[in-house]
C-alpha positions in Angstrom: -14.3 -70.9 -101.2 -16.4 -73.0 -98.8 -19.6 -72.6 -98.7 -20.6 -73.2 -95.1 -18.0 -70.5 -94.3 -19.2 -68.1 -96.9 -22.6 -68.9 -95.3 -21.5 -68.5 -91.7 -20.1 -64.7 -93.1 -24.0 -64.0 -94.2 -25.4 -64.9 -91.1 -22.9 -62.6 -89.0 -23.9 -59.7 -91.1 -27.5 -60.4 -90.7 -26.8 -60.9 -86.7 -24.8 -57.7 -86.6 -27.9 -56.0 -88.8 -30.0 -57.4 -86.4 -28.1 -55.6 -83.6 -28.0 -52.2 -85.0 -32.4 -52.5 -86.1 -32.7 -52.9 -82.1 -30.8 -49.7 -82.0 -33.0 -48.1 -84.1 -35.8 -49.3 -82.6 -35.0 -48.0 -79.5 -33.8 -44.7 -80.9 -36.9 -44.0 -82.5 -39.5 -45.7 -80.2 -38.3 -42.9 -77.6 -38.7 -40.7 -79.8 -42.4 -41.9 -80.4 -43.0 -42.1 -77.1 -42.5 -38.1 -76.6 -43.6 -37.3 -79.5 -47.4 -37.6 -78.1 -50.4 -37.4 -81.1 -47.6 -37.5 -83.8 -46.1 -40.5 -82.3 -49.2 -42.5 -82.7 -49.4 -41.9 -86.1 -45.4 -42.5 -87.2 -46.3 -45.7 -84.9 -47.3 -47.8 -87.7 -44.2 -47.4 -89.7 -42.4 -47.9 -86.2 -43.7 -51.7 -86.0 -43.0 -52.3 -89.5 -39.1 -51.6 -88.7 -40.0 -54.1 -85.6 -40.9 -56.4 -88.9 -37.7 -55.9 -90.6 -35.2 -56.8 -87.3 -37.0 -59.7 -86.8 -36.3 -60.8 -90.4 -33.3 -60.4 -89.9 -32.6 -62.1 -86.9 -34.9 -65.2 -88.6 -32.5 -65.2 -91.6 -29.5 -65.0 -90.0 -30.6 -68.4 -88.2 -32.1 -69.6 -91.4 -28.6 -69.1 -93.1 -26.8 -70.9 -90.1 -28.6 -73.6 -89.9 -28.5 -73.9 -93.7 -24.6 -73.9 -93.2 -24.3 -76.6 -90.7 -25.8 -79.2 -93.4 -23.6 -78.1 -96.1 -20.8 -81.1 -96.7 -17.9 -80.3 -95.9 -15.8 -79.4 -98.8 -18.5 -78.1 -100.8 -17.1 -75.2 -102.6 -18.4 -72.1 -104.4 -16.9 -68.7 -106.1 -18.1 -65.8 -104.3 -16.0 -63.0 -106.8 -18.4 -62.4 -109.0 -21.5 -61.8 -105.8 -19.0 -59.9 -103.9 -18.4 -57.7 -107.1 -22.4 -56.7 -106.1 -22.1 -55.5 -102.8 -21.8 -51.6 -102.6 -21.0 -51.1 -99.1 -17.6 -51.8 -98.8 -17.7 -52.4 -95.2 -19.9 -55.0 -96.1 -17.9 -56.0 -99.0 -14.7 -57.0 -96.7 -17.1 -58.6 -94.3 -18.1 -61.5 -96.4 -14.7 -61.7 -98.2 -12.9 -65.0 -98.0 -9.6 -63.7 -96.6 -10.8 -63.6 -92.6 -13.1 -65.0 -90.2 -16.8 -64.9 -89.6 -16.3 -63.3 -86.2 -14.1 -60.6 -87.9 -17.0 -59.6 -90.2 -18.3 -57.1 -87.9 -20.0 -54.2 -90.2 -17.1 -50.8 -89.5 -17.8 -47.3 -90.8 -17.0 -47.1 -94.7 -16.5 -43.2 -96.1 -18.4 -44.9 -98.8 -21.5 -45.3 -96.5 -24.8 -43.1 -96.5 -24.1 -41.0 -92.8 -27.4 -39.1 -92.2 -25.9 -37.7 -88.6 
């Protein structure tokens, strides 16, 4: 498989990670904000999720800017990495059989669904 591609199939995954942090964020710092005295304590843990979507969002560019210096051609077998990842959502994602843009993260039975 090529790696840049493989590479650009990280980096939508982090990007679409990225998008649904935000929504968490937002989720919960509305719930913060009514929340009054208890709010200012859970605040803490709040900006530490504002830690983890940035990192994502920083290693989803890390990753594509990684993958526009990879030579073309440059080749790698992803079976054995896929074989790790539990999500199958996920798992189908960064498979080899479809495009980066089609790697959009969908509901998986599989998946952990507090709600």
């Amino acid at each position: 498989s090529d790696l840049a591609d493989l590479m650009a199939r990280v980096a939508a995954q982090l990007h679409g990670t990225h998008d649904l942090g935000r929504q968490v964020e937002d989720a919960i710092g509305g719930l913060i904000h009514h929340s009054g005295q208890a709010g200012l304590r859970a605040a803490h843990s709040f900006q530490q999720l504002d830690v983890l979507v940035q990192s994502l969002d920083s290693l989803a560019i890390y990753v594509e800017t990684l993958a526009a210096t990879v030579p073309a051609g440059v080749g790698v077998d992803p079976r054995e990495a896929i074989k790790q990842v539990k999500l199958r959502a996920l798992s189908h994602a960064l498979s080899v059989h479809q495009h980066p843009e089609e790697g959009q993260a969908t509901p998986d039975p599989d998946d952990l669904h507090l709600f």
